[in-house]
Each structure stands twice: as C-alpha cells, then as structure tokens.
C-alpha positions in Angstrom: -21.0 -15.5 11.9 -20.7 -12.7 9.2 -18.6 -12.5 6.5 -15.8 -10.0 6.6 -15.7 -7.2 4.5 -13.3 -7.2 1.4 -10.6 -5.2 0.9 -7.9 -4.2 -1.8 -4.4 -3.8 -2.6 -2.8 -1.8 -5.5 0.4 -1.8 -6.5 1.1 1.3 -9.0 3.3 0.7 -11.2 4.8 3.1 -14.5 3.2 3.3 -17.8 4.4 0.3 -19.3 4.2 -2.2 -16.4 0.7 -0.8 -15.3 -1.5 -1.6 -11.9 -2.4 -4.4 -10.1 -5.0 -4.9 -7.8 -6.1 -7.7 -6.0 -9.1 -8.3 -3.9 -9.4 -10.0 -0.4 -12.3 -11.3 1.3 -10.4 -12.7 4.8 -8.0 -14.9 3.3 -9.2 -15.6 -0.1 -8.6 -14.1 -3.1 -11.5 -12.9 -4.7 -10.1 -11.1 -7.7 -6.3 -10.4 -9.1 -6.0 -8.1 -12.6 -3.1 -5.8 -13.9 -3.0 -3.4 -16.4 -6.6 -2.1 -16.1 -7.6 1.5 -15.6 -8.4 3.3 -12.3 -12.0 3.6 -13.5 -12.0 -0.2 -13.6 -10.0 -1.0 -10.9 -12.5 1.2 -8.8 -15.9 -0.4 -10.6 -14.1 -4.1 -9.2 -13.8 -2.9 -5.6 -17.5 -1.3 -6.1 -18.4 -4.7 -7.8 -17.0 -6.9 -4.6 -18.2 -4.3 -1.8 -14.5 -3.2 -1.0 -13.8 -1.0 2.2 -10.3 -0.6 2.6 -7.8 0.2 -0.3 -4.3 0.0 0.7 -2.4 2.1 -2.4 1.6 1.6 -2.9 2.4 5.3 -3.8 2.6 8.5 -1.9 -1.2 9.8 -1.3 0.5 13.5 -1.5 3.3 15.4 -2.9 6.2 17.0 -1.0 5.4 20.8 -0.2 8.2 22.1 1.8 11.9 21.4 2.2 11.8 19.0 5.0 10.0 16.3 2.9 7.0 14.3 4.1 6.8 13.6 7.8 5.4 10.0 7.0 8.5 9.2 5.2 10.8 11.0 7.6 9.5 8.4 10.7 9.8 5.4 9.0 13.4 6.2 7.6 13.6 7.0 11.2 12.7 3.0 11.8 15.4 2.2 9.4 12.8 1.6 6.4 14.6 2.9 3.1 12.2 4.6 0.7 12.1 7.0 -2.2 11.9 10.7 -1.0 8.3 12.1 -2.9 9.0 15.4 -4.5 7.1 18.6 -5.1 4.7 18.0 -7.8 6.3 20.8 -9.5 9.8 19.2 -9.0 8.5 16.0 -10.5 7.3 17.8 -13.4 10.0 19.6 -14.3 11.9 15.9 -14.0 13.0 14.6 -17.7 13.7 11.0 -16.3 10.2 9.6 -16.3 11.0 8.0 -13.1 8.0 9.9 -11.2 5.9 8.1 -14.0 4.2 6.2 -11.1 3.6 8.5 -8.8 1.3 10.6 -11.2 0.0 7.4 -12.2 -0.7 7.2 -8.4 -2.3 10.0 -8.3 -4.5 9.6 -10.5 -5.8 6.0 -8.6 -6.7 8.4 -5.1 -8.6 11.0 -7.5 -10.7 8.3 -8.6 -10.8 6.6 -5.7 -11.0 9.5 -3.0 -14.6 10.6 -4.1 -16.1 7.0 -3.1 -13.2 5.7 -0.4 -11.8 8.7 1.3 -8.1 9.3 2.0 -7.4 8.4 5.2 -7.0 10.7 7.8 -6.4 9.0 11.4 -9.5 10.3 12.7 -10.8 8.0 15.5 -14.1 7.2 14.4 -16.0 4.3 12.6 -14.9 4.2 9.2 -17.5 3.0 6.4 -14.9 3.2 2.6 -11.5 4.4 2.7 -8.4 4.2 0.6 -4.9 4.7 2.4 -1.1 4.9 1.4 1.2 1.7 2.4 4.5 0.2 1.8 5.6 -3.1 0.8 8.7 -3.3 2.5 7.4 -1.6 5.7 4.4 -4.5 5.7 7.3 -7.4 5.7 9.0 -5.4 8.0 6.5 -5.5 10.4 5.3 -8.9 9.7 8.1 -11.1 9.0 8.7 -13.7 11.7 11.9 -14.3 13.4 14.4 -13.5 10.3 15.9 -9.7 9.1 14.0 -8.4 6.3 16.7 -8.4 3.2 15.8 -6.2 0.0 17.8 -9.2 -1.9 15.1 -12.1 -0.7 11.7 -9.6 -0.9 10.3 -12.6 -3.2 10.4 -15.2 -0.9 9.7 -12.8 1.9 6.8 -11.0 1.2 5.4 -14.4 -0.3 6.2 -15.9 3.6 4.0 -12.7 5.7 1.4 -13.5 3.3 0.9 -17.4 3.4 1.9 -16.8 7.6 -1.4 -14.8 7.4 -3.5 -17.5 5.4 -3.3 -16.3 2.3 -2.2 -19.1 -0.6 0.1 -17.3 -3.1 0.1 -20.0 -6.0 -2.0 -17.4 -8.3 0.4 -15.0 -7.4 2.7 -14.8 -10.4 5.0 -11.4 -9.9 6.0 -9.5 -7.2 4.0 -6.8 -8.0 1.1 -8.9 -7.4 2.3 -9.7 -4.3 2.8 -6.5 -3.0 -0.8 -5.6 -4.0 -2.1 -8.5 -1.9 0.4 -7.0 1.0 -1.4 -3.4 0.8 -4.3 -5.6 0.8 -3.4 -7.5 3.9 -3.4 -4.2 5.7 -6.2 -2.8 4.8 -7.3 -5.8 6.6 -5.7 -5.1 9.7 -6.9 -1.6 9.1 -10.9 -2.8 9.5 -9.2 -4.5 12.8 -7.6 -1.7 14.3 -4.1 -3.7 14.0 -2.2 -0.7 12.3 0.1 2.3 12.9 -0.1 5.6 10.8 2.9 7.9 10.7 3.0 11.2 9.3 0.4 14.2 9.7 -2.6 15.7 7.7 -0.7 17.8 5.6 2.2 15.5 4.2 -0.7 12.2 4.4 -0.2 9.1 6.2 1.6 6.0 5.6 -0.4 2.8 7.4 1.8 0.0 8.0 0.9 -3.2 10.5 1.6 -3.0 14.1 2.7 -6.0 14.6 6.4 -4.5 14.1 9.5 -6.4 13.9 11.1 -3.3 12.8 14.1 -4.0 15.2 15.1 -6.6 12.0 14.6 -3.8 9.1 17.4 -4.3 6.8 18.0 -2.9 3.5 21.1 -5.5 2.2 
C-alpha cells in the first residue's frame, strides 16, 4: 500500500510570537518548529515531500467595500472571524495588529512559486498551499458538543486525536492549530473539503464534514 503524501499546517503568528509549522504524514507527526523563517519553513515541507499547505491567514487582502466573499459565507455559517482589510488600510493602521497578516503574506510569496494558491479548479492537483481557519476546522469536526471560543484548547486538541493524531508533543495552541490547517490539507488530497469565496477575494478551505449547525462563539 503506498504511503500518503505529507502535508503542512502553519499557523502565522506576529512578530514576536512567530510561525509554526508542523508536518503530517497520515497521522504522524513528522516535524513541529516555531519561530523559523518562511524560507525555512518552505526548505522543511521541500525536505519531507509536502503537497498541501494549509496557512492560518488571509491568502488576499480586501479590495472593495463589501469585504472578502470567503469571509462573508462563513460569517454567514455563524463562524466569527477578523474582517481582512485593504492592504493600504492595513498600512496606514498604527496598531500593529495586522502584524500577522503581512507576516502572512509573506509565507504564500514564498510558498506560491513552489505550492500554488489554491484556486478550486477541478483538476489533479500535484503542490498547493491554501488559506484555513482554526475555528471553522473544529467547527466542522467537532463531535456531538457546540464549539465554544472559551474551551478551543481542549477542543481543537479533541478533532485532532478523533482523527488519529496524538497531541502530547503539542505544547501551545498555536501548534495545535497548525496541525488543524494540517489536518485539512489532508482532507484536501482526499477531496473531503469545502472552499467558500471566489478567485478574486481567495478561498477559505475548511472540512466538509460540517457540524456547523453547533458553531458558537461563547
């Protein structure tokens, strides 16, 4: 029987917290490291034959008034998530909160020339990085309980160890999280997802197993 592909999970954080990616290959974890550079980050998915990236941060920037379609249909789901700007707007910002979403950006311009963004085209895909959320991810995973922004530990720890995957060297939640983007990048290779938004906003791939109907924000 072969051996599935690996697949990745980042989760981007600001300046000071940094990255973390961590490496699947079915269940196992093949590599977990934080603070390294994109250039790095992208040498170890190189390294371990990676195909699917999931990324946690907006693969494009706002361009109109409406916002992103992506993000309008899964607020539409009841999935809570920060509205991406212009990249102008975020500029001009003197709070430093868009700090990771440049840092963000950064990861899919290093990433895009060897795994290109995804684009929902039906066809074989060989490498390709995507945008995914967290929250969405437990939303649609969780098991028989609402999904509660105040338990997201223990949570997002339970879709991951439901799927196999042993969380012990897990030791944040940011880690975490990057093995959920890896998860579905999984699920991506096995056709198990749902994309919502359009080419020009980007898409944001979440699992389609959905339990949405539970999505809770308290």
């Amino acid at each position: 029987m072969k051996s599935p592909r690996a697949v990745a999970g980042i989760d981007i954080g600001g300046s000071s917290k940094g990255n973390n990616l961590v490496i699947l290959r079915g269940a196992e974890i093949l590599c977990n490291v934080r603070k390294e550079t994109p250039e790095q980050m992208l040498e170890k998915c190189m390294q371990f034959d990676v195909a699917a990236v999931g990324i946690d941060a907006p693969c494009r920037w706002r361009t109109g008034e409406a916002g992103r379609q992506a993000e309008r249909a899964l607020a539409q789901l009841g999935i809570s998530l920060f509205a991406t700007p212009t990249r102008e707007l975020a500029l001009a910002s003197k709070s430093g909160f868009y700090g990771w979403m440049f840092n963000g950006e950064r990861i899919y311009d290093v990433f895009a020339p060897h795994f290109p963004l995804y684009t929902n085209a039906a066809k074989p895909i060989d490498r390709v990085c995507f945008e995914t959320f967290p929250h969405a991810i437990t939303c649609a995973l969780l098991k028989n309980e609402a999904v509660s922004a105040k338990q997201k530990r223990t949570q997002r720890r339970q879709v991951l160890e439901e799927a196999g995957i042993q969380t012990i060297s897990l030791k944040s939640i940011d880690e975490v999280d990057a093995a959920l983007c890896a998860l579905t990048a999984n699920l991506l290779l096995e056709g198990s997802v749902v994309a919502h938004g359009d080419e020009s906003g980007g898409f944001i791939v979440v699992p389609a197993q959905h339990n949405l109907a539970l999505a809770n924000q308290s």
